[in-house]
C-alpha positions in Angstrom: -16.7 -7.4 -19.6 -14.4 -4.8 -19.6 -12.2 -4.4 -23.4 -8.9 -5.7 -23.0 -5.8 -3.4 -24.2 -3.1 -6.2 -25.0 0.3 -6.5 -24.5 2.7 -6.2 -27.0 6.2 -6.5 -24.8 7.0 -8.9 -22.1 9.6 -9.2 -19.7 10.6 -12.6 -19.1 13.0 -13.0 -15.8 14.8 -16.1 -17.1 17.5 -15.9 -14.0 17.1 -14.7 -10.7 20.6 -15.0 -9.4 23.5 -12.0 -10.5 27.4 -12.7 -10.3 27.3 -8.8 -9.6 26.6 -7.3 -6.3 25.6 -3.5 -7.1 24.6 -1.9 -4.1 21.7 0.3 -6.0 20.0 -2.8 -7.8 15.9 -2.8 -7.5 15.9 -6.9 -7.4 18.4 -7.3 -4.9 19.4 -4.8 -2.6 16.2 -2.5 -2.3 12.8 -3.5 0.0 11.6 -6.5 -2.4 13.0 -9.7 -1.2 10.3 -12.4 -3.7 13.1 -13.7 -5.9 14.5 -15.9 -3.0 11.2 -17.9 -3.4 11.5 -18.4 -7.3 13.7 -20.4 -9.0 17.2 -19.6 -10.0 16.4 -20.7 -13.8 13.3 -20.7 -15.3 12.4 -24.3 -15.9 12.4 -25.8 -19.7 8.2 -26.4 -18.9 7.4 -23.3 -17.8 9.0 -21.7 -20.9 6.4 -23.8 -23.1 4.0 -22.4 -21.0 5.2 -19.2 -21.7 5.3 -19.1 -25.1 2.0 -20.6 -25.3 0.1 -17.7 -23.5 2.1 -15.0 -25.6 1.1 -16.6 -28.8 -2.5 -17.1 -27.5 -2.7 -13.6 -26.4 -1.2 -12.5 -29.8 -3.6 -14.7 -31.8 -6.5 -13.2 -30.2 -5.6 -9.7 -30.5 -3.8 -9.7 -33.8 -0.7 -8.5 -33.2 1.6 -7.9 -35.7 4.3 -8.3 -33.5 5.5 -8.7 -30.0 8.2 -8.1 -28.2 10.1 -10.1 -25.4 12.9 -9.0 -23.3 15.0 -11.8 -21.3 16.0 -10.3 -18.1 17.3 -11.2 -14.3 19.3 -11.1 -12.4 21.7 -11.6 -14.8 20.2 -13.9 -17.6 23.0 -15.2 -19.2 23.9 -17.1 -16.2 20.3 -19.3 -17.3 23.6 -20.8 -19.8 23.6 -21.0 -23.8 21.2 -23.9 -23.8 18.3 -23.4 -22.0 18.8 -19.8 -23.3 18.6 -21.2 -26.8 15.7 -23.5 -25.6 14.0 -20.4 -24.5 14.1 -18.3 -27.5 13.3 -21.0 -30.1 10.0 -22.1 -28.4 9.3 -18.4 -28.9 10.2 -18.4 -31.9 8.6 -21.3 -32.9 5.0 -21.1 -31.3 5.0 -17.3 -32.6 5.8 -18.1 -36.0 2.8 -17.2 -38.3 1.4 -15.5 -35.5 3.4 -12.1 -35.1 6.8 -11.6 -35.6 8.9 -11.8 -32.5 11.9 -9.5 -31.5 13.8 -10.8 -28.7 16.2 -9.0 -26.9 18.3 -9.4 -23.5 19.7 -7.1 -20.6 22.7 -8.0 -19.5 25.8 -6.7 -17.1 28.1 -7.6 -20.3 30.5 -9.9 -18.0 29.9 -13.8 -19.5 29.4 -12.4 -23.4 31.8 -14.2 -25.3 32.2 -15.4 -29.2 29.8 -18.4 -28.4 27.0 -15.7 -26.8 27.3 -13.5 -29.7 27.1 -16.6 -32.3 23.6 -17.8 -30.6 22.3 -13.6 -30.8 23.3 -14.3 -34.4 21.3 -17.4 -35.4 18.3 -15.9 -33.7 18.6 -12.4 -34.9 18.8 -11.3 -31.2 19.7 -8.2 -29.6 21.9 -7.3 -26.5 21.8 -4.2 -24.3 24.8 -3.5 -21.7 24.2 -2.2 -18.1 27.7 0.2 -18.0 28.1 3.5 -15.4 30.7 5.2 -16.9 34.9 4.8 -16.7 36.3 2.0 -14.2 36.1 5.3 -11.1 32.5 5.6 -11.9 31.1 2.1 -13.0 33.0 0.3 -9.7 31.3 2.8 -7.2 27.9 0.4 -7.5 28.7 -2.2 -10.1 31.6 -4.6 -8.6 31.2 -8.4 -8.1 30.2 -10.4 -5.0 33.8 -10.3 -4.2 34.1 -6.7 -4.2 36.5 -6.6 -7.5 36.0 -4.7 -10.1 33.5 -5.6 -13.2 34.4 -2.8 -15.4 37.3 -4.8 -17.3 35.1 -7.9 -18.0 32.2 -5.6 -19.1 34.6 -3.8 -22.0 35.8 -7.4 -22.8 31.8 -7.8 -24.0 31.3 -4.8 -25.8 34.8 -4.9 -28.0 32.6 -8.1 -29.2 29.5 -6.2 -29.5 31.2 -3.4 -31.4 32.6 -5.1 -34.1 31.6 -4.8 -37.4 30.1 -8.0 -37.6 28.1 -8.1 -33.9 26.8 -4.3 -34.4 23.6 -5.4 -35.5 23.2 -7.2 -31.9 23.7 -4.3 -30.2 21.4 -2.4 -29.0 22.4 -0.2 -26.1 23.8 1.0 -23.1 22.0 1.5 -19.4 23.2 3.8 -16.9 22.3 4.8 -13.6 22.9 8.5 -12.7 25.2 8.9 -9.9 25.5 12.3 -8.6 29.7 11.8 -7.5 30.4 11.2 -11.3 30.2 14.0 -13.8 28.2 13.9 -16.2 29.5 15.1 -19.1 32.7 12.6 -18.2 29.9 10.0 -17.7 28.6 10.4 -21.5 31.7 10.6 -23.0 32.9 7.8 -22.0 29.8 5.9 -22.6 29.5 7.2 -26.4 33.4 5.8 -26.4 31.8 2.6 -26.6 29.7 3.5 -29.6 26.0 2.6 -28.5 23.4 3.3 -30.6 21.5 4.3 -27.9 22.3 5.3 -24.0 19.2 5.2 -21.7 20.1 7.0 -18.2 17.9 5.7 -15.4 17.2 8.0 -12.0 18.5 5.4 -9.1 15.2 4.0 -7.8 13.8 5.9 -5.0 10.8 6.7 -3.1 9.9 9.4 -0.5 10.5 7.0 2.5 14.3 6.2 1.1 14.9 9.3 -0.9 17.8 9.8 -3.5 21.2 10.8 -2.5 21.0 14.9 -2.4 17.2 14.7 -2.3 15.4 17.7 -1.2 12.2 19.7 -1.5 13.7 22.3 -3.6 16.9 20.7 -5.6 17.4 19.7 -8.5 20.9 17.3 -8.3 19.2 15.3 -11.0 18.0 17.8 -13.1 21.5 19.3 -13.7 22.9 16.2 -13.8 21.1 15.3 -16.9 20.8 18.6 -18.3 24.8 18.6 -18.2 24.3 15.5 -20.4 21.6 16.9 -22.5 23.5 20.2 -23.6 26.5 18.1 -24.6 24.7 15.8 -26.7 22.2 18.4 -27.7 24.7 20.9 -29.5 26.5 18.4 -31.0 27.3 18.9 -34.9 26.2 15.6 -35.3 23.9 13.1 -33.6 26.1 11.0 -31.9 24.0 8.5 -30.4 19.9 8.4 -29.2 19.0 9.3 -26.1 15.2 8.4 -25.5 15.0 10.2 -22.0 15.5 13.5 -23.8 13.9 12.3 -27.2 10.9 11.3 -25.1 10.6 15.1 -23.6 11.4 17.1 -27.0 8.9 14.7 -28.9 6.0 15.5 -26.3 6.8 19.7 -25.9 6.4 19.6 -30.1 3.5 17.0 -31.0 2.0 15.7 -27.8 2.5 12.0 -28.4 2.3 9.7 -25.6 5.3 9.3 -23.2 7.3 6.0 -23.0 8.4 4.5 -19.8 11.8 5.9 -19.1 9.9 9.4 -18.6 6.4 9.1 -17.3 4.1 7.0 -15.7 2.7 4.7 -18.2 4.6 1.1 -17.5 2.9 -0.6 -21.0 4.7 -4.2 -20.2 4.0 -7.1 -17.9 6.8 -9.1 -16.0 7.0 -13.3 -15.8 9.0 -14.4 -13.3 10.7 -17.9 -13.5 8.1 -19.2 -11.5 5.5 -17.9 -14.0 3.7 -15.6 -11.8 2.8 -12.2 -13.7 4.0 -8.9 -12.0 4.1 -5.4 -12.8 6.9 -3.6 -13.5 9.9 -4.6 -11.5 11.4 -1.2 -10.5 8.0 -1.7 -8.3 10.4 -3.7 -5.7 12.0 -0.5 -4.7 8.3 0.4 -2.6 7.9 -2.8 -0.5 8.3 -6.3 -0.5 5.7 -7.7 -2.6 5.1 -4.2 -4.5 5.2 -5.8 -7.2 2.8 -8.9 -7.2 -0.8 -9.1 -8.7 -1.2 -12.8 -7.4 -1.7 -14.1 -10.9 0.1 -16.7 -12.9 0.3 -18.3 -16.1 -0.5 -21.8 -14.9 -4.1 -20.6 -13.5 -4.8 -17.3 -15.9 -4.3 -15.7 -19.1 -2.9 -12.3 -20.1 -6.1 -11.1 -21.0 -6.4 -11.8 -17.4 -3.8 -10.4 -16.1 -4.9 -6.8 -18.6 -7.8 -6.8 -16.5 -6.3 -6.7 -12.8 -6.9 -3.6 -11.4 -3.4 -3.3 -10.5 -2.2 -3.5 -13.9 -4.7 -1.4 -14.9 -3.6 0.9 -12.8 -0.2 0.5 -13.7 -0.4 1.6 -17.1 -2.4 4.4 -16.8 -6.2 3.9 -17.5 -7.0 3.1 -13.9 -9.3 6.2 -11.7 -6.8 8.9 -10.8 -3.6 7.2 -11.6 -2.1 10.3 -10.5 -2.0 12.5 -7.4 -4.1 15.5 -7.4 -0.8 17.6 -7.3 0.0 16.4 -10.7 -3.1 16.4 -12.1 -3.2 20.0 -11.6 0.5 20.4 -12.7 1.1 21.6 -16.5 3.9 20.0 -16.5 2.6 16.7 -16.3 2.0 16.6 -19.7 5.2 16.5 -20.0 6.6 14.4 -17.4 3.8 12.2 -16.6 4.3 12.5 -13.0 7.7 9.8 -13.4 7.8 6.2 -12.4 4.7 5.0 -10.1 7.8 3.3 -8.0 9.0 6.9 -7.4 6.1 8.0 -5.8 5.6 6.0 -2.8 5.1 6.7 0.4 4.0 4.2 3.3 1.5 6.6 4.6 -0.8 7.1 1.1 0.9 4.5 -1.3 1.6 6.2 -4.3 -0.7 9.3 -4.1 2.0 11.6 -4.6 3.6 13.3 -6.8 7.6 11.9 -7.7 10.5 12.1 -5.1 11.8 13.4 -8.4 9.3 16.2 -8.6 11.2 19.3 -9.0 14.2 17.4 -10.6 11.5 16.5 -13.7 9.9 19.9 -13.3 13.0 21.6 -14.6 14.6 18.5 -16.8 11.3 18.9 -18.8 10.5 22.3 -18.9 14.3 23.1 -20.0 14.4 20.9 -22.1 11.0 22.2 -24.0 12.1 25.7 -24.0 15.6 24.9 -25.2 13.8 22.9 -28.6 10.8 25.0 -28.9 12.6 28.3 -29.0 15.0 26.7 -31.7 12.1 25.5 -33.7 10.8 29.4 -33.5 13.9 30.4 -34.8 14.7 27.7 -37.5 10.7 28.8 -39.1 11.7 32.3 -38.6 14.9 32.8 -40.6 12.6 30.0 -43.0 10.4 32.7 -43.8 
């Protein structure tokens, strides 16, 4: 039987439903349509069940710890007590097992004083989906009603930024949009004080390309290399960026990319029915991308490690890349992107990214820029 490479993180969608109506959400508004078959809330059984089959899988494997993000939708509309439920039978079935971070992605609009009190008790942290200024964050991010979200979003991270909550707060996610500027983008957003920013290409694929796609530009390449510079030159680190840490960390030692750059997705998704899917940005390829037909009621994640699919998905599967890439020498440092970004009904995913020349030059730039200061910095050493 073929070794099993555990698990360590786990996405847990405790919420299906959103209070938000962004027209570029994956879940929602893209090809996947499988959360209208789940339930809203994951139910208080199925989150025994849960926690169970992490622990077991933990056990077996000895992990010293494991990590588990609660996600939607929007999960804080799951409410304070079965969100509490959820994180103390976690914490309680994992206890002498591994230790257990738990964190949450939210759109910042229900965090209040009570929210930030249960992060507290649990040693929880929070990350904030945010676009930029009001302009920028209402073009995608407004409520069902069309108003804008931006003002209820700051409300949560005044709370998240005080002294006393910083410890709960993890980050900020943005999605690039080519009609904001970028440098006005990341200013704003480092207003806020993260401690980290990660910026996420809008999910695309070659049969619904990006805004401004085309063979030979590079819209998102400059966008983030706008960001990069400004952040880069900066007299002091002002916040992380692992999109650019990723890249400067691979062009000097070679270590393995994360998921926000290259292919390798090294997480598994539980819906709040309990089946077991791969990544979710999967939902931008088709209806049903995202599926491996298992579920924690029938199978185990040793399982689920085994599935061809996921297999696949994180990277050890035959030729997880097109040929294109494989015979790229930049795919060392790009990994050939998201395997969402990369479909194409005719071949599946046996291309290279609809973000191929965009990553070409985000990387390669990117290397130069911190390999020729490296050069320098050992020159005027010696």
């Amino acid at each position: 039987m073929r070794k099993v490479r555990p698990f360590r993180e786990w996405v847990v969608k405790v919420a299906q439903q959103c209070n938000l109506a962004c027209d570029h959400c994956y879940v929602y508004e893209l090809q996947d349509t499988s959360w209208r078959r789940k339930p809203s809330v994951i139910p208080e059984d199925s989150v025994n069940r849960l926690a169970e089959k992490v622990a077991e899988h933990a056990r077996a494997h000895a992990l010293p710890e494991v990590r588990i993000v609660l996600h939607g939708g929007e999960p804080l509309l799951a409410g304070k007590q079965r969100i509490e439920h959820i994180v103390s039978v976690l914490t309680s079935e994992l206890r002498g097992v591994s230790d257990c971070d738990i964190s949450l992605q939210s759109n910042g609009t229900l965090l209040d004083s009570g929210w930030l009190d249960l992060f507290h008790r649990y040693g929880m942290s929070v990350g904030i989906s945010l676009d930029g200024d009001r302009t920028a964050n209402d073009r995608h991010r407004r409520s069902r009603n069309g108003r804008s979200s931006h003002t209820a979003v700051l409300k949560g991270l005044e709370l998240l930024r005080r002294p006393e909550n910083r410890a709960r707060y993890s980050g900020l996610l943005c999605t690039v949009d080519l009609a904001n500027d970028p440098v006005a983008v990341y200013e704003e957003l480092l207003s806020h004080e993260p401690p980290m920013i990660n910026f996420l290409l809008p999910h695309s694929t070659w049969e619904h390309p990006p805004p401004g796609h085309g063979s030979l530009a590079t819209p998102y390449a400059d966008w983030l290399l706008a960001v990069f510079e400004r952040w880069y030159t900066a007299p002091v680190q002002e916040t992380r960026i692992p999109r650019f840490e990723d890249i400067m960390e691979r062009a000097l030692s070679g270590r393995a990319l994360s998921g926000t750059v290259g292919a390798v997705s090294d997480f598994i998704v539980v819906e709040s029915d309990l089946s077991v899917e791969l990544p979710d940005n999967l939902k931008a390829a088709y209806d049903g991308a995202a599926a491996t037909g298992l579920n924690l009621l029938d199978h185990d994640f040793d399982t689920v490690a085994r599935h061809p699919a996921v297999v696949a998905a994180r990277g050890a599967g035959p030729a997880p890349l097109a040929a294109d890439c494989l015979a790229c020498p930049v795919v060392r440092l790009c990994g050939g992107g998201l395997r969402a970004h990369r479909f194409h009904p005719r071949n599946g995913f046996d291309n290279p990214s609809v973000y191929c020349a965009d990553l070409r030059l985000l990387t390669t730039h990117i290397r130069d820029r911190v390999v020729a200061d490296v050069r320098e910095w050992f020159g005027r050493a010696s």
